[in-house]
N, CA and C of each residue as an Amber inpcrd file, in Angstrom:
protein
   681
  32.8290000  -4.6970000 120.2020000  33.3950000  -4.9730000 118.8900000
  33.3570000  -3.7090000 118.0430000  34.6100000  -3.4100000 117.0540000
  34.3230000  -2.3390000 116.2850000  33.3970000  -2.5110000 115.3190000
  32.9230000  -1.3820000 114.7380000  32.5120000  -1.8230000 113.4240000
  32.9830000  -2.0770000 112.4940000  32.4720000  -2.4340000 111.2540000
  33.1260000  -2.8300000 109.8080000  33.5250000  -1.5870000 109.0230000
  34.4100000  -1.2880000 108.5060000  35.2220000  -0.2300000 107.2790000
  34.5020000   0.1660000 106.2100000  33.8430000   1.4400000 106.2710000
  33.0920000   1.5400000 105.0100000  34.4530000   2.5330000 104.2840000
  34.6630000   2.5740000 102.6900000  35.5160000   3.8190000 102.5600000
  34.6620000   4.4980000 101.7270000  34.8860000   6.0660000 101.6050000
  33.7830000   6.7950000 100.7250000  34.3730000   7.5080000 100.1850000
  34.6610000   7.9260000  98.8510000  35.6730000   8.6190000  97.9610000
  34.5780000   9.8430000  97.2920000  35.4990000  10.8610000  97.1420000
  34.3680000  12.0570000  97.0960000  33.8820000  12.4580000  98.4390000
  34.1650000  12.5000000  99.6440000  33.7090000  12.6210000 100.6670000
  33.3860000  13.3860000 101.1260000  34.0780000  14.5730000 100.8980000
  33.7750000  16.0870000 101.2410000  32.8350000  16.7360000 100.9990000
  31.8450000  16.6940000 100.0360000  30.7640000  17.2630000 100.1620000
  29.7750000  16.2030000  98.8140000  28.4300000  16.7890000  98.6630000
  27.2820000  16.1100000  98.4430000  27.3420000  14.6150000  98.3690000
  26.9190000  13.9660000  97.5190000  26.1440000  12.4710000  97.5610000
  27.3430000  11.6280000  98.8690000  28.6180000  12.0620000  98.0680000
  29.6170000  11.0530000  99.1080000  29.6490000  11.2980000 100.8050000
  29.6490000  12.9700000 101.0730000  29.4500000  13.6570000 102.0970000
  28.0460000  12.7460000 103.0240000  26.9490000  13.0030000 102.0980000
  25.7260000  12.2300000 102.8740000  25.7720000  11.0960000 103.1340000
  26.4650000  10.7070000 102.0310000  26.1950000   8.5740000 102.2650000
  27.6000000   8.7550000 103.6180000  28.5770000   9.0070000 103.9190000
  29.4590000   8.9230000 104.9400000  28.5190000   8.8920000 106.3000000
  28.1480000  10.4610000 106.2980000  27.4690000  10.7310000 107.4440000
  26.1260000   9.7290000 107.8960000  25.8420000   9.2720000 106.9470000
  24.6310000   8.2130000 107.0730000  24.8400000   6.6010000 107.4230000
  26.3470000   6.0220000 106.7770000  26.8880000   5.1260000 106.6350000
  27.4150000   4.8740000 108.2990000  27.9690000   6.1650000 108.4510000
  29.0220000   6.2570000 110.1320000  27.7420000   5.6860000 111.3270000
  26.1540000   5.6000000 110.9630000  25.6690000   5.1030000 111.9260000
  26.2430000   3.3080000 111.9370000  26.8680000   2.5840000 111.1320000
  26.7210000   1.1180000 111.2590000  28.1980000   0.8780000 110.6080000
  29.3700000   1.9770000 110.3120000  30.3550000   1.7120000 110.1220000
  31.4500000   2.7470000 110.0620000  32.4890000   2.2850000 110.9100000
  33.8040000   3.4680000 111.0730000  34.3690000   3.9270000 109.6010000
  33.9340000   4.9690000 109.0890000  34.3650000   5.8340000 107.8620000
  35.8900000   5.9310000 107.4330000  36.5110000   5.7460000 106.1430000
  37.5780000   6.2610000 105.8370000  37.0030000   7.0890000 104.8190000
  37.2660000   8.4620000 104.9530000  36.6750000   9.3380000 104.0600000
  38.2980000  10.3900000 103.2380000  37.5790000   9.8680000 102.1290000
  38.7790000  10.1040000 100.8250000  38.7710000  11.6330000 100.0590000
  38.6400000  12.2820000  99.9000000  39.1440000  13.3700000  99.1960000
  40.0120000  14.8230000  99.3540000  39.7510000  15.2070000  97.4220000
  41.3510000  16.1310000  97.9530000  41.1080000  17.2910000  99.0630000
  40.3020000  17.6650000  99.8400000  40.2210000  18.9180000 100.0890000
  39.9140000  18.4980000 101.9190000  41.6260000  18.9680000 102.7390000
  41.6010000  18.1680000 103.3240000  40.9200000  19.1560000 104.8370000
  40.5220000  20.3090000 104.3050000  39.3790000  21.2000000 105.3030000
  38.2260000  20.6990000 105.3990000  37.7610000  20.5540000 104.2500000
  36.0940000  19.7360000 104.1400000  36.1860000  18.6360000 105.5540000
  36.8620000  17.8510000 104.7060000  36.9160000  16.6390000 105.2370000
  37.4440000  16.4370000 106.8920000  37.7230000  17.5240000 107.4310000
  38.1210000  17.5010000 108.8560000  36.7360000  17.9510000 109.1330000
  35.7130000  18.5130000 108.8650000  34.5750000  19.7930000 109.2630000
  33.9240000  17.8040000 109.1230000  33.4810000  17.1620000 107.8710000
  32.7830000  16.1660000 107.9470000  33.2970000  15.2510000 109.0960000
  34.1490000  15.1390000 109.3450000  34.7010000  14.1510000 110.4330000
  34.4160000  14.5990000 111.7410000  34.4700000  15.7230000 112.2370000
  33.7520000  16.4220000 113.4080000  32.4780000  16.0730000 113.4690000
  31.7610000  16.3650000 112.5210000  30.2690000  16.6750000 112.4010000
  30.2470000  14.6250000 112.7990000  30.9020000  13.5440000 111.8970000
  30.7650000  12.2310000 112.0560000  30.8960000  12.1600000 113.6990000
  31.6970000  12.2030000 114.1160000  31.9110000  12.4740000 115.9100000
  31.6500000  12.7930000 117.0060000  30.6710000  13.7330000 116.1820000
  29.6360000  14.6360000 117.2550000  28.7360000  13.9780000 117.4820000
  28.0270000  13.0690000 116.4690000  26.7420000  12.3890000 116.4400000
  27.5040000  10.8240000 116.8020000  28.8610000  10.3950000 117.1190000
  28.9890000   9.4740000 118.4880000  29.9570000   8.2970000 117.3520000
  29.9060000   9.1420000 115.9030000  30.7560000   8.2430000 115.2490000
  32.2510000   8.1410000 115.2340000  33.0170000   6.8880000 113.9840000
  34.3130000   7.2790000 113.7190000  34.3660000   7.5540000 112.6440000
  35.6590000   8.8460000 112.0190000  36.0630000   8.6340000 110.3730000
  37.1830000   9.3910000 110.3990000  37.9840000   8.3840000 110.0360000
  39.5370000   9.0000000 109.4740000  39.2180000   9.3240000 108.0090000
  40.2710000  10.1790000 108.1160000  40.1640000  10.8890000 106.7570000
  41.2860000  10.8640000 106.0530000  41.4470000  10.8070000 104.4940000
  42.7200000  10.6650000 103.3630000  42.4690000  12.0690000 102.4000000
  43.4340000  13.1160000 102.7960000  43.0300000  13.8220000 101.8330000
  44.0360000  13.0500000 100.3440000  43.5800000  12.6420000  99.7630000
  44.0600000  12.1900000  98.6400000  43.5500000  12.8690000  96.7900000
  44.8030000  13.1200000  96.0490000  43.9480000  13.1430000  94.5520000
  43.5730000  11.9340000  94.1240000  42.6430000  10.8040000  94.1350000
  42.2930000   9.7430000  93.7910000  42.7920000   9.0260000  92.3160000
  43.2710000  10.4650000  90.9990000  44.0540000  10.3360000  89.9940000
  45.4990000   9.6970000  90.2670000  45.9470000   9.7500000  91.0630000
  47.2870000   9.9620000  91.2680000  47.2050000   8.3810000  91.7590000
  47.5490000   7.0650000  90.7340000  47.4570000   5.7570000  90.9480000
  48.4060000   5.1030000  92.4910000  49.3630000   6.0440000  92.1730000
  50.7740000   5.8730000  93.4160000  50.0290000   6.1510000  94.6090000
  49.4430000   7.3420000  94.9790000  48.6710000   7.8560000  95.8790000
  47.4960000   6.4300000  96.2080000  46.5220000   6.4470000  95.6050000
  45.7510000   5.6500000  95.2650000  46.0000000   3.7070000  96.0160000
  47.2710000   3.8110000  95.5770000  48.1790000   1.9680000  96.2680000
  47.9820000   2.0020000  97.2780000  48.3230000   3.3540000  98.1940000
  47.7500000   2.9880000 100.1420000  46.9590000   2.5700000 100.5360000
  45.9830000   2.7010000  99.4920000  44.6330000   2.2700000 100.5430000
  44.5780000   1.0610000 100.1020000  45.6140000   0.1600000 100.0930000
  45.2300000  -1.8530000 100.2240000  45.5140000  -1.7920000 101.1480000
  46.3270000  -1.5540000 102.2400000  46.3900000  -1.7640000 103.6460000
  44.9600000  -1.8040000 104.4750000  43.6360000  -0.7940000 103.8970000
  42.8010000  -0.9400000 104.6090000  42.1260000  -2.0020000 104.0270000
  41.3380000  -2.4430000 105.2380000  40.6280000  -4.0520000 105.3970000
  38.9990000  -3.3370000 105.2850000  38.2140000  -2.9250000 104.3200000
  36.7080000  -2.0430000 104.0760000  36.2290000  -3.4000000 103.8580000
  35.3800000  -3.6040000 104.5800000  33.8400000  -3.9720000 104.3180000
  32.9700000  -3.6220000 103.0680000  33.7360000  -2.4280000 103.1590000
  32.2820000  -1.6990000 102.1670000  33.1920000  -0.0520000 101.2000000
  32.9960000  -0.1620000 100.1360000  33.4810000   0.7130000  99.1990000
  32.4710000   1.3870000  98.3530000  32.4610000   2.4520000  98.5260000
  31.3730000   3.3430000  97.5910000  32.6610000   4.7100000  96.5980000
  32.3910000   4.0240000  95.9300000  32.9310000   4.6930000  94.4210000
  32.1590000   5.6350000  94.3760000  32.4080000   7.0950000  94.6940000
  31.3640000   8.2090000  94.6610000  31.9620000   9.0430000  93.5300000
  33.3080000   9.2780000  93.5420000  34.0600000  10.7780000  92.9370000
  33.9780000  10.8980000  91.5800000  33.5900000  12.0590000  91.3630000
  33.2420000  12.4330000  89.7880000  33.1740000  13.5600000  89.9850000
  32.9030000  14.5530000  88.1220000  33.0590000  16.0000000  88.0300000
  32.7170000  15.6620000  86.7170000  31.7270000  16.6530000  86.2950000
  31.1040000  16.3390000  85.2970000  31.3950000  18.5010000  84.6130000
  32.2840000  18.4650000  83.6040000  32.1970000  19.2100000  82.5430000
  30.9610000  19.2680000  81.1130000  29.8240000  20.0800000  81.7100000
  28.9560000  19.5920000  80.7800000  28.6620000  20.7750000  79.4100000
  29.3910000  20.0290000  78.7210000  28.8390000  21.1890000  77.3490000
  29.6160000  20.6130000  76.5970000  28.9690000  21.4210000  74.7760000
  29.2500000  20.3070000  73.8390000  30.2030000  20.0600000  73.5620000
  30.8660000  19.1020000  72.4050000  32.5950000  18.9030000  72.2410000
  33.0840000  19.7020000  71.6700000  32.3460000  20.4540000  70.9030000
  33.3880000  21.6730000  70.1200000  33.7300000  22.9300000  70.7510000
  33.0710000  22.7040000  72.3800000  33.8790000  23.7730000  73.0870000
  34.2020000  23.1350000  74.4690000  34.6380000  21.7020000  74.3260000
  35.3270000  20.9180000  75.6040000  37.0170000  20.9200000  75.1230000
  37.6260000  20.9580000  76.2340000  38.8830000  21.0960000  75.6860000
  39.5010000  19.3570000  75.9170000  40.5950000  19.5940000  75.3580000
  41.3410000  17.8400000  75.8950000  41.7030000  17.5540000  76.8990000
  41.7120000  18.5470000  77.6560000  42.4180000  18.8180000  79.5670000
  41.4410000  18.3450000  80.4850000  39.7990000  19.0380000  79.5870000
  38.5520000  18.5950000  80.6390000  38.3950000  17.1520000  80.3810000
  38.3190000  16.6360000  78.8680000  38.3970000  15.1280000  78.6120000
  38.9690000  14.1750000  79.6650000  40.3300000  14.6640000  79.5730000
  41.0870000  13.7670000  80.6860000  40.6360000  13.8340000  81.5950000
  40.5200000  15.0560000  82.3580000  40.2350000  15.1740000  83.5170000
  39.0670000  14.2930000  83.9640000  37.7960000  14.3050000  83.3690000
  36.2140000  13.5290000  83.5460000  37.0670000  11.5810000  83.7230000
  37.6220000  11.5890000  82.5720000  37.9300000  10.0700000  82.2910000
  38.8500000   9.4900000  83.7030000  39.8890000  10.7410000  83.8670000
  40.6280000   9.8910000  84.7720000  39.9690000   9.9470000  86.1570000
  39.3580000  10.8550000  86.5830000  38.7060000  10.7660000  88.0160000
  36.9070000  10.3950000  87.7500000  36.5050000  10.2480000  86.5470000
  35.2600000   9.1200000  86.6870000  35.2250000   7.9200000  86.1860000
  36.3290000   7.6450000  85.4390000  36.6960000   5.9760000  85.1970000
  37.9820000   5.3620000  85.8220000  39.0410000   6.1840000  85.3210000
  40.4030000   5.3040000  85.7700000  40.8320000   5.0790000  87.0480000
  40.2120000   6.0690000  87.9880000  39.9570000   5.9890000  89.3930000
  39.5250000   5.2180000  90.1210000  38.2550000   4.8160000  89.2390000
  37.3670000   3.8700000  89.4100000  38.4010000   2.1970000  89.0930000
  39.0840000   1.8350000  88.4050000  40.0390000   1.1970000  88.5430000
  40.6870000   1.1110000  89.1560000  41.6960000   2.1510000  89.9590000
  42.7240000   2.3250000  90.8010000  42.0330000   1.9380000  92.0320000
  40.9470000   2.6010000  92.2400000  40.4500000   2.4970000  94.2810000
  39.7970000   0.8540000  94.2920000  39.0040000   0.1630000  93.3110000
  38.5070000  -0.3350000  93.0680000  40.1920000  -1.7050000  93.4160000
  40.8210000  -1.7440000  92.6120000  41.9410000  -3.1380000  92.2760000
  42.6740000  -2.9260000  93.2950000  42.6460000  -1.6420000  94.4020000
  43.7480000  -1.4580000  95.9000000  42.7070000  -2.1970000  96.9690000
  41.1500000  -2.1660000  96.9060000  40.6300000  -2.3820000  97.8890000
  39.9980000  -3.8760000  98.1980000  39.8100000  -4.3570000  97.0870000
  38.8420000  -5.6010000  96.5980000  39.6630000  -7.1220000  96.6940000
  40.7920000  -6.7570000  96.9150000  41.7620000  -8.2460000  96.7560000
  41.5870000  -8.7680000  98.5050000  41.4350000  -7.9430000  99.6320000
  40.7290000  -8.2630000 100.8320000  39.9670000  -8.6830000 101.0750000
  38.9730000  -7.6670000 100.0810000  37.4520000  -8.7270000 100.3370000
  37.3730000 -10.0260000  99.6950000  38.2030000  -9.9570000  98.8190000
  38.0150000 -11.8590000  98.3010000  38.4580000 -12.5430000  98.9490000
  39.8140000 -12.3250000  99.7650000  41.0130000 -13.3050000 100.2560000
  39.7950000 -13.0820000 101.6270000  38.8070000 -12.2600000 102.2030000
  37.8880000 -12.3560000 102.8620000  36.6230000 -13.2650000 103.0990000
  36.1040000 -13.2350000 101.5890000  35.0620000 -13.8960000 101.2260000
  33.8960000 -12.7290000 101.7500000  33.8750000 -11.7170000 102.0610000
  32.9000000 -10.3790000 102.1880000  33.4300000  -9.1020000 101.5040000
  32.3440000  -8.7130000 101.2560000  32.7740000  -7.2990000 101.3930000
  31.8270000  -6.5310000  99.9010000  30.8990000  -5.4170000  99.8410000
  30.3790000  -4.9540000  99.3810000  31.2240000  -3.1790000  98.7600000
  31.0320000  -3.4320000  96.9090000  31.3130000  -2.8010000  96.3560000
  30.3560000  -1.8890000  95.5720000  29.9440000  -0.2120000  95.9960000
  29.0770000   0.2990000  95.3010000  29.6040000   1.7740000  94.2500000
  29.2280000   1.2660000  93.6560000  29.4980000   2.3960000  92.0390000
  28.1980000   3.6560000  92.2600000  28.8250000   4.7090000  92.2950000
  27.6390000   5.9010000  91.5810000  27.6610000   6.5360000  90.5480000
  26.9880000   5.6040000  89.8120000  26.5500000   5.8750000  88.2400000
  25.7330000   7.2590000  87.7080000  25.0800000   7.2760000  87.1340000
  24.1800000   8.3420000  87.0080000  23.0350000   7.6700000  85.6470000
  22.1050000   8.3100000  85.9850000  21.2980000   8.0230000  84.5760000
  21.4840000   8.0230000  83.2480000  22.4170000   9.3550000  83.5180000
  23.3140000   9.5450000  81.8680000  23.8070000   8.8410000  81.5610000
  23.9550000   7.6720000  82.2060000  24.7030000   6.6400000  81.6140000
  24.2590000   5.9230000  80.4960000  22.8010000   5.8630000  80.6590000
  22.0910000   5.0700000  79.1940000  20.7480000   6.1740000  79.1530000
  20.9170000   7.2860000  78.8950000  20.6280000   8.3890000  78.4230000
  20.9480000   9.9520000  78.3760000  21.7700000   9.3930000  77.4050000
  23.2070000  10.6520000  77.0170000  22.2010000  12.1380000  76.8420000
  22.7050000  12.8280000  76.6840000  22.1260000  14.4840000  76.3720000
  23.4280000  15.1630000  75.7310000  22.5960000  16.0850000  74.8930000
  23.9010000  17.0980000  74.2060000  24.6830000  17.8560000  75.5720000
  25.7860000  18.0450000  74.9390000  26.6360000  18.7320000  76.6450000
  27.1850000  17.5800000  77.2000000  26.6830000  16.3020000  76.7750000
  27.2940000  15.2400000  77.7870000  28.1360000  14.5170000  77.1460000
  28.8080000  14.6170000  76.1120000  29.8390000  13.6220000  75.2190000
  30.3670000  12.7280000  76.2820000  31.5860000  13.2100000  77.0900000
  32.5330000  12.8970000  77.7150000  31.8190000  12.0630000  79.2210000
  30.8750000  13.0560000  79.8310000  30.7340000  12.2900000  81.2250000
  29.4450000  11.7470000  80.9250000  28.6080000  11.6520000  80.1580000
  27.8340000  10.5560000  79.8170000  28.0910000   9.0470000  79.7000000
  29.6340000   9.0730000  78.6430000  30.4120000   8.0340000  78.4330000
  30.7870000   7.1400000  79.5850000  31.4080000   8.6510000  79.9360000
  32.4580000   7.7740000  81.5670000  30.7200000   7.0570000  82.4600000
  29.8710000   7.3910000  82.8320000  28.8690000   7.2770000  83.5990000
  28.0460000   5.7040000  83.0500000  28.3500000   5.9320000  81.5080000
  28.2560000   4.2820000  80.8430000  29.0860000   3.3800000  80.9180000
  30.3760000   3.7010000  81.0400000  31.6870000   2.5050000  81.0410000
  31.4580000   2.3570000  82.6180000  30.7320000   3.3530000  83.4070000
  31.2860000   2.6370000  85.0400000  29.9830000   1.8900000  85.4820000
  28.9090000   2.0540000  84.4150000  27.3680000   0.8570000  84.7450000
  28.2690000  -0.5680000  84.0470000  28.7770000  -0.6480000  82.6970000
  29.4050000  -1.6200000  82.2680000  30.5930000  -2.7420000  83.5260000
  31.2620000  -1.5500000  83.6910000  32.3960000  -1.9590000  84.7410000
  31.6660000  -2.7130000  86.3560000  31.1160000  -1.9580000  86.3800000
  29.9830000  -2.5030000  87.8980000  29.3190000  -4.1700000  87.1430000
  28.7550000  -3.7230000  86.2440000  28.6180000  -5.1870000  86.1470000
  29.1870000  -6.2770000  85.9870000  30.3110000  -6.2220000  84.7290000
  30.9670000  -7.4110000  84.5440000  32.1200000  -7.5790000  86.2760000
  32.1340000  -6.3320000  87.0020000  32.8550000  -6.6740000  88.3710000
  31.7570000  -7.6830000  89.0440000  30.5620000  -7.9030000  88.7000000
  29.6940000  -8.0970000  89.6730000  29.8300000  -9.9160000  89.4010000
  29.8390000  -9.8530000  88.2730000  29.7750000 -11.1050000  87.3800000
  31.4650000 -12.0600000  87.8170000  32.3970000 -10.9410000  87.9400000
  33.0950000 -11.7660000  88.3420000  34.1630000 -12.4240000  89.8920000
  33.0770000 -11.3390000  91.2150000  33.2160000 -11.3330000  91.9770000
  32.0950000 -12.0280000  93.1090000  30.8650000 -12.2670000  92.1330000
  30.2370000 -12.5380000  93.3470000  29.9070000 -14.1160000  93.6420000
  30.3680000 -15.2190000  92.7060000  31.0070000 -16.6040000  93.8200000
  31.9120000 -16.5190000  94.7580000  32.6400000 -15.3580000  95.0460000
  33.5620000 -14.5390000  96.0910000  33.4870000 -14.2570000  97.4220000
  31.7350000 -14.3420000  97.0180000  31.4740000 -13.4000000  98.4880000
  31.1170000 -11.7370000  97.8430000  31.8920000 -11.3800000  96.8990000
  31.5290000 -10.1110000  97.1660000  30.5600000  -9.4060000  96.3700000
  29.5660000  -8.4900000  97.4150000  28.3850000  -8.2010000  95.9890000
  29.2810000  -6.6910000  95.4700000  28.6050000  -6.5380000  94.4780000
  29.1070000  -4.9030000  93.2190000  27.3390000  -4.9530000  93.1800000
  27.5930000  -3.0220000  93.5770000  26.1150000  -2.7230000  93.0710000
  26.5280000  -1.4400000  92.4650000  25.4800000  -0.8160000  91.4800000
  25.6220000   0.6890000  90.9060000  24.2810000   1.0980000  91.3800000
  24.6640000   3.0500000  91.5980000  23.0050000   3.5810000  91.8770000
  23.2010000   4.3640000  90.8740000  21.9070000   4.4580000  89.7630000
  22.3920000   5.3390000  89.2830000  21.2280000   7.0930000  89.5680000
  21.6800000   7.6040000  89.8810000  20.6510000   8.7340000  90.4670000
  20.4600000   9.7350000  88.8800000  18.7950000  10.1620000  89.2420000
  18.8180000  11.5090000  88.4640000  19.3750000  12.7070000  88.7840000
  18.6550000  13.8830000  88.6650000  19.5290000  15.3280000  88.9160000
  19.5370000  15.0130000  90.6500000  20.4090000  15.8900000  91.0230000
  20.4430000  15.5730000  92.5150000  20.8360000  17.4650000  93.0000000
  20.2710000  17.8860000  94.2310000  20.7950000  18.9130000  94.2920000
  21.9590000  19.1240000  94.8120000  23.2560000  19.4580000  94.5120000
  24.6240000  19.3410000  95.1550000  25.4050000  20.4230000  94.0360000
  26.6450000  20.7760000  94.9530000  27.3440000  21.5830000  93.9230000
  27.9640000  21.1900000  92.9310000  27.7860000  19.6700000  92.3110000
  27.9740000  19.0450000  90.6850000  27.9270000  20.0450000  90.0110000
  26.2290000  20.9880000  90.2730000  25.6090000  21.0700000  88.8360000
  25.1150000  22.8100000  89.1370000  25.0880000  23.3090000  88.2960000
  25.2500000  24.7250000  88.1460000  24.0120000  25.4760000  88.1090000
  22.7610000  24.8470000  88.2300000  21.6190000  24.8710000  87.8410000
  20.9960000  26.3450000  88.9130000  20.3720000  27.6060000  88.1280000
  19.5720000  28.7490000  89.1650000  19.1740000  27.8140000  90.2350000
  18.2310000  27.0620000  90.0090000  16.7250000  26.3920000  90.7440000
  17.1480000  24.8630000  91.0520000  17.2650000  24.1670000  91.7740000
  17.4910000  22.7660000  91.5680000  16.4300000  22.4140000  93.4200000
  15.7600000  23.1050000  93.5500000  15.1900000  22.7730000  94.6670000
  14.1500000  21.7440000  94.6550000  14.0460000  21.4970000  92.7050000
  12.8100000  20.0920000  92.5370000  13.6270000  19.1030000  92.9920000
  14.8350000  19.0760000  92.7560000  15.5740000  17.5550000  92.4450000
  15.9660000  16.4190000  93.6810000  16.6270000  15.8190000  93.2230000
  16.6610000  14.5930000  94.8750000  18.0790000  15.6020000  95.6890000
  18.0000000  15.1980000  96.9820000  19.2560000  15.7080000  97.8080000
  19.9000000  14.2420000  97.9510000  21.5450000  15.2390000  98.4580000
  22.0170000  13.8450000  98.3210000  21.5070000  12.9870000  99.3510000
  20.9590000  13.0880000 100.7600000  20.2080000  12.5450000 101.2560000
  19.8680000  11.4880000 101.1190000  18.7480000  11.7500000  99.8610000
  18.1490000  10.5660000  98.9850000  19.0240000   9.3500000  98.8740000
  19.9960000  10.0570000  97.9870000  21.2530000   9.0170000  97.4170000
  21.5510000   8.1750000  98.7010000  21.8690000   8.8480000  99.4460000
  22.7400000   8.0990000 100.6290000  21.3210000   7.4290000 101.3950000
  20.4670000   7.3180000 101.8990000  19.3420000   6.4690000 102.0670000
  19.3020000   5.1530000 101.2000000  19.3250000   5.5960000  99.9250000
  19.3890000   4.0170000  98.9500000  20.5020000   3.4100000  99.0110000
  21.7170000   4.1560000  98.8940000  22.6160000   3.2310000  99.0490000
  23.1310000   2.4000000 100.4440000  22.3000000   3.0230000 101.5740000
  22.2870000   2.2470000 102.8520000  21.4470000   0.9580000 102.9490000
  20.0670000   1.5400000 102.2530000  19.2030000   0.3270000 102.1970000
  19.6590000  -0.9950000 101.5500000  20.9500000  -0.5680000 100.7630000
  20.8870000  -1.6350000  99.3950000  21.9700000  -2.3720000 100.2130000
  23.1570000  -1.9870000 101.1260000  24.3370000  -2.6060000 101.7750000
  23.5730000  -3.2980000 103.2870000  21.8460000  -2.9750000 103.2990000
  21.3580000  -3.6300000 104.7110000  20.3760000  -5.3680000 104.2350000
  20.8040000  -5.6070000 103.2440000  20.3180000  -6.9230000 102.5440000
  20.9790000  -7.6490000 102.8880000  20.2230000  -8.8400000 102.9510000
  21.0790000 -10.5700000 103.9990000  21.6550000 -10.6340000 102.6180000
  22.9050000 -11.6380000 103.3600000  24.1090000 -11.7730000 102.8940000
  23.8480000 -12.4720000 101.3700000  22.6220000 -13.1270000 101.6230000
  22.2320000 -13.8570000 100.3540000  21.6780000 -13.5180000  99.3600000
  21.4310000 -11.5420000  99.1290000  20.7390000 -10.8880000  98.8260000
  21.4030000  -9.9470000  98.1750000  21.6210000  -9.8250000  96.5110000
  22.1890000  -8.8190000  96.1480000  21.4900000  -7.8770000  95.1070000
  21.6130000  -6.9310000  95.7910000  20.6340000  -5.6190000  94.6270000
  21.5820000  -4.9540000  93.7370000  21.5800000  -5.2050000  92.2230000
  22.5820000  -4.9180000  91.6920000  22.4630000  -3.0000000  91.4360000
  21.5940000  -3.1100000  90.7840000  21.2210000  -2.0950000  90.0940000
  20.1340000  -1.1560000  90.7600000  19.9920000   0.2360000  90.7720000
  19.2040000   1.1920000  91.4350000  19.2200000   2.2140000  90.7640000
  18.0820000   2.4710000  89.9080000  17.3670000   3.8640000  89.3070000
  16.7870000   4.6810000  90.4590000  17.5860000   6.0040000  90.7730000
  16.3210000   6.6830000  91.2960000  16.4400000   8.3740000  91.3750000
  15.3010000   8.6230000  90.9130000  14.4080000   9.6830000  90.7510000
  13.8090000  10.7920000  91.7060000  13.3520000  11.6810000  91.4870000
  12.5330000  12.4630000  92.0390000  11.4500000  12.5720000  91.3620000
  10.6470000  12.6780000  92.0920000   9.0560000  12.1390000  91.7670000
   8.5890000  13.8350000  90.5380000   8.8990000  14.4470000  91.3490000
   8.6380000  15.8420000  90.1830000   9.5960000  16.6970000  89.6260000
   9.2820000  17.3360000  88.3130000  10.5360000  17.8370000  88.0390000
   9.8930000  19.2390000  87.3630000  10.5720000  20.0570000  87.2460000
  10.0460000  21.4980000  86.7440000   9.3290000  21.3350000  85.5830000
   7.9400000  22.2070000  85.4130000   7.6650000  22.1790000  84.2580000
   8.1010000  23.4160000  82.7020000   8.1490000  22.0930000  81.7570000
   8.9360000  23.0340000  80.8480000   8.0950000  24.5100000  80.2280000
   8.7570000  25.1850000  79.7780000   7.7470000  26.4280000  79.2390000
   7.6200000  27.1610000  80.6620000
């Protein structure tokens, strides 16, 4: 028997990159993003270690683009893709605005309303959001993707609320700093790898069917000291 359809958006490299490669042990990958070199190098590397994963190089903005993927029948959807412009508003422009909103929220709409009408007319199928902490603890620098990181904990829930007599669970993780090329940081060797990320979000999609973990804070146990 094959396995079940996980799809992973952001795929090409950190949190989405790990949760794929981690995911491909217990499900055939459709791995989503624009950069369609990455994503052949991750699909090798998935293959080598005995897996499957087709790949979409897709801009996930692009809603038209975005409509193909109802044809696929996923099991399992992890909302990974984001880009976080961090600094304050009086030197964010309106280009970066859009940009954060449409590929960390409206995206989140588009992949989300192409993939989910299966899993109901299914009665399965698991939907996971990657939130971030900033979501309900903003920082200066974070106007814009703080916001978006709060409307998609909001959105995960009321999806959760109205999908899961369905069959289908909605979960959000929301991670602290993570080390990946997000974030611009000299030193980030305290912080979680995406690793981490992709470990929790496996653990949380390996719960009986009767079992839904909505929500996931997580951390790294130490963090630089200040001064």
């Amino acid at each position: 028997m094959s396995k079940p359809t996980a799809v992973v958006t952001g795929a090409s490299r950190g949190i989405g990159r790990a949760t794929a490669l981690r995911l491909a042990q217990s499900y055939d990958i459709v791995a989503v993003a624009r950069s369609a070199g990455q994503l052949d190098t991750l699909a090798n590397e998935v293959e080598a270690a005995g897996g499957t994963c087709r790949t979409i190089a897709m801009d996930i903005t692009d809603p038209r683009a975005v409509s193909s993927l109802a044809s696929i029948e996923a099991e399992v959807l992890i909302n990974n893709a984001g880009m976080g412009v961090l600094r304050p508003l009086l030197e964010l422009t309106r280009d970066e605005w859009i940009r954060m909103v449409d590929l960390n929220f409206n995206a989140l709409f588009d992949v989300t309303r192409a993939l989910v009408p299966a899993m109901v007319k299914r009665r399965s199928g698991h939907v996971v959001v990657i939130g971030s902490i900033t979501g309900r603890s903003p920082f200066a620098g974070g106007t814009c993707y703080a916001a978006t990181k709060a409307a998609a904990n909001s959105f995960a829930e009321s999806l959760m609320l109205e999908l899961r007599d369905a069959g289908v669970k909605v979960s959000v993780v929301n991670p602290g700093s993570v080390s990946t090329t997000f974030s611009d940081r000299d030193n980030s060797s305290w912080a979680l790898a995406a690793n981490d990320v992709a470990e929790a979000i496996a653990s949380i999609l390996e719960t009986p069917p009767t079992v839904l973990i909505h929500k996931v804070e997580i951390r790294t146990l130490t963090v630089p000291k200040k001064g």
